[in-house]
N, C-alpha and C positions, 0 to 999 in steps of 0.2 A: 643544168644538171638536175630540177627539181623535176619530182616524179620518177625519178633513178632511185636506184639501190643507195644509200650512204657511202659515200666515198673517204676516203681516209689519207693522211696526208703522210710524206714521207717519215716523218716524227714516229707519227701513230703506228705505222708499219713496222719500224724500228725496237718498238717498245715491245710489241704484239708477236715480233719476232727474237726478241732479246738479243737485238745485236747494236752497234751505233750506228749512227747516220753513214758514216763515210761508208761501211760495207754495202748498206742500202741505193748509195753514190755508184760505189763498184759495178752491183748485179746490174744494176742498169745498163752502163758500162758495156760491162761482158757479156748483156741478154740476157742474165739467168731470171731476172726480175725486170722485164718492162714496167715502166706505169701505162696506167689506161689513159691518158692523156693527163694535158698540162693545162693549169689555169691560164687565163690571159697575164698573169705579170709572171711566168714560166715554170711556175711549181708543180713540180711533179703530184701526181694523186692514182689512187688505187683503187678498186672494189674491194668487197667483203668478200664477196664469191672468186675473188683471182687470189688474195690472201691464203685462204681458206684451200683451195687446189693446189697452190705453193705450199701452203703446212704439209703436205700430205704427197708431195712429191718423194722418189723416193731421194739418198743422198746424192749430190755429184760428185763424183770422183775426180779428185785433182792430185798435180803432183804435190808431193812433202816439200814442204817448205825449205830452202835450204839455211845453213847455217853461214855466216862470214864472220872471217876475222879482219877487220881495219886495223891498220896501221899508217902512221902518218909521221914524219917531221916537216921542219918548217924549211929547210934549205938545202942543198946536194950536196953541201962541207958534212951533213950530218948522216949520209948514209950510212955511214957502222952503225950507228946507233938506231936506221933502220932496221938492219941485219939483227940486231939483237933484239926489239923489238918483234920481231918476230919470228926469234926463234924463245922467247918468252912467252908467248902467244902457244905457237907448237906444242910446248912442252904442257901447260895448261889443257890444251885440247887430249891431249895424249891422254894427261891424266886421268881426266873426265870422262872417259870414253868416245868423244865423239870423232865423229869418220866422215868422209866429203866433207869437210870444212874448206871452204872455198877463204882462199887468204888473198887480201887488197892493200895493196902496198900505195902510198901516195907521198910525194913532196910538193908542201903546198903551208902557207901558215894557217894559222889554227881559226883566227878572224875572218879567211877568205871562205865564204861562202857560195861562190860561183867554183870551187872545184870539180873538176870533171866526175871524179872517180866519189868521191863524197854526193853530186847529184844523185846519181846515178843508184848511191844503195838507198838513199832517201826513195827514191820514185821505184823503188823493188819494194821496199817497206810500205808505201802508199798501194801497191799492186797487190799486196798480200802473198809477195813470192821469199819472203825473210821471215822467219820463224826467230830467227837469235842474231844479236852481233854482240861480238866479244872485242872487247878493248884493253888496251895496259892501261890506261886510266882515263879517266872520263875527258881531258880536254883532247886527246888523242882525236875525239869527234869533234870537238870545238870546243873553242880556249874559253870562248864566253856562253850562256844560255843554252848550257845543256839540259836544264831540266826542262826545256819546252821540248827540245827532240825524244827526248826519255818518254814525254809524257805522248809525242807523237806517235813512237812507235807501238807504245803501251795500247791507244786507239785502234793499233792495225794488226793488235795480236802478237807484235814482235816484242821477244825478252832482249836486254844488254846486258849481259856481264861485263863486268868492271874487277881487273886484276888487282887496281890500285897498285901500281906500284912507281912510287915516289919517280923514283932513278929514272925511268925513263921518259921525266918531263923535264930536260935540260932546262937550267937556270935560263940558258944566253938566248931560248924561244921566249918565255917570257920579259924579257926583257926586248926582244925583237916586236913583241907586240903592245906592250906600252908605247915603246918608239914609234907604233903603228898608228894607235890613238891619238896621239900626242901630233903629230904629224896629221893626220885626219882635221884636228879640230883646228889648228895653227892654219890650213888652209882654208877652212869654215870662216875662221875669224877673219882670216885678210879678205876672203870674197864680199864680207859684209862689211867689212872698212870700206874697201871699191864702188861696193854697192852705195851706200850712205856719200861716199864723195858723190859719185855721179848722179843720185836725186837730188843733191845742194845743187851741184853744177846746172841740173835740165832746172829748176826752181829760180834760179838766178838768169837762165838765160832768157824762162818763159816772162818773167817781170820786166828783164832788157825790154823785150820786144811789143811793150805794150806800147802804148799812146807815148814819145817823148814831151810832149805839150800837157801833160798830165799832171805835173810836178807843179805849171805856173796858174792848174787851171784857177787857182783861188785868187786870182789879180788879173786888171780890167787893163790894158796897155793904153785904153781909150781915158783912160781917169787923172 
């Protein structure tokens, strides 16, 4: 590329255009922002002159972001306490003014992160099609390490409201999810008992099988 215009890496573009990497990810994505080709170890790069026509493009018009309300318990004994959940949610949205609030209801525990319906607003959140989600309280989204999805959606332009409200984080889920851990690791630990037996075992079998004449090599039978 030397003898070319300075080119600019997707960082640079990012900063030049005051957005974070991942929307820079996105346009690509979506066409809105090709790069002008890729290094050889596959990093995207730009000209000054396509930057510079993109500053000056006019807006694209896209749809408004929508709003969701999650809702979540950890087992189908607990659906009332779905039902009120979100109709706590409702009453919230009401308040506030907002309207097309699209409400997602799931049964699922709070640790499982392969939920369907929980993918699902995550990769709307990644697509920049979630402007808000609103929750009764924060483990609602998950029991553990919310403040890395908080901080994900914070990167994709999306707000969380958090109701906070106590009551409708039933004692017997978290208790359902210790017993989850607890469970998780008690199976960790026997694989690694199993494991440790069957390396003494193949170690003990590999030494069987060496030379038996090995043991007497230090004595001459001729002496």
């Amino acid at each position: 590329m030397q003898g070319m215009e300075r080119t600019l890496t997707s960082h640079e573009v990012a900063h030049l255009l005051g957005v974070n990497i991942k929307t820079i990810q996105r346009w690509d994505r979506e066409g809105r922002l090709k790069p002008a080709g890729r290094t050889a170890t596959g990093r995207r790069y730009y000209t000054e002159d396509q930057i510079l026509a993109f500053r000056h493009q006019p807006p694209v018009t896209t749809s408004p972001r929508k709003t969701v309300a999650y809702c979540r318990v950890s087992s189908q004994s607990q659906r009332t306490d779905l039902k009120d959940q979100r109709r706590a949610l409702e009453q919230f949205c009401t308040a506030r003014g907002l309207a097309n609030v699209e409400f997602i209801e799931e049964v699922g525990g709070g640790m499982n992160f392969r939920r369907k319906r929980f993918l699902a607003v995550m990769d709307a959140v990644d697509a920049g099609e979630i402007g808000t989600v609103i929750l009764a309280h924060k483990d609602r989204l998950t029991r553990f390490g919310y403040e890395w999805f908080e901080r994900f959606c914070q990167q994709h332009g999306c707000e969380i409201l958090v109701l906070n409200q106590e009551h409708l984080s039933p004692e017997q889920e978290l208790v359902q999810d210790l017993l989850t851990i607890t469970q998780v690791f008690s199976a960790r630990l026997y694989g690694l008992r199993n494991y440790r037996k069957s390396l003494r075992e193949a170690v003990h079998a590999d030494v069987s099988t060496q030379d038996p004449a090995g043991s007497d090599a230090g004595s001459d039978p001729s002496l």
